[in-house]
N, C-alpha and C positions, 0 to 999 in steps of 0.2 A: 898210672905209669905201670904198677903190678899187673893190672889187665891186658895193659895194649905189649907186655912182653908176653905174657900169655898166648893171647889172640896169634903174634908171630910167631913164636917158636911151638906152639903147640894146637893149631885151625881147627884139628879134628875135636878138641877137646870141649863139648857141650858148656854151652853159656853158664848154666846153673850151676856146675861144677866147679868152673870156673870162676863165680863169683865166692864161694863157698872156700876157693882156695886161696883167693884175695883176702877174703878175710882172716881166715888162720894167718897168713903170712902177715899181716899190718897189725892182727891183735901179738903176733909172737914180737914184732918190731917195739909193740909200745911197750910190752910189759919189758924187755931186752932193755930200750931207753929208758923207763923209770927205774931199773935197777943199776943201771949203771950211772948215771946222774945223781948226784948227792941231792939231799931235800934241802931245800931251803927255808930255813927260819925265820928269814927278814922280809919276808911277804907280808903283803898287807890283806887280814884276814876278817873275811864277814863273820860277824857275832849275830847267830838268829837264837838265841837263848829268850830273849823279849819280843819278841815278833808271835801275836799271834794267828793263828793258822785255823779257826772256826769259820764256817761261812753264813751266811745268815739261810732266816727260815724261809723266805722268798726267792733263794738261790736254790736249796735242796728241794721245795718242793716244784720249781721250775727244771732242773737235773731230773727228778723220777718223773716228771710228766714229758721229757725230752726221751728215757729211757721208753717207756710204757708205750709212749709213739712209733717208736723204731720197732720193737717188740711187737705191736702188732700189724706194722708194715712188711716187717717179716715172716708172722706168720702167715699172714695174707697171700703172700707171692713167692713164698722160698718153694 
């Protein structure tokens, strides 16, 4: 909606810029809304204290052979 008032009231104004100033305006809106909105206590809140987050050694060494891939498809053709 903050674009397509943009796009009307201001055509001459480059797309890029223009998204760049959508977003300033919606990041100033959300922090404007969580300030003025009290927090809420009574939420129901995920506990990841016990969850753990290691991945195994067939994941990591399948991630650096997906890395090392790319890496030399890039250096190939960049």
């Amino acid at each position: 909606m903050i674009s397509f008032a943009g796009k009307w009231f201001a055509p001459d104004f480059p797309f890029m810029n223009r998204m760049l100033a959508v977003f300033l305006v919606t990041l100033a809106l959300a922090v404007i809304v969580s300030l003025v909105l009290p927090a809420r206590t009574d939420q129901n809140r995920t506990v990841t204290a016990d969850v753990d987050y290691r991945t195994s050694t067939g994941f990591n060494i399948a991630g650096l052979g997906v890395i090392l891939i790319l890496a030399a498809l890039y250096a190939t053709w960049w």
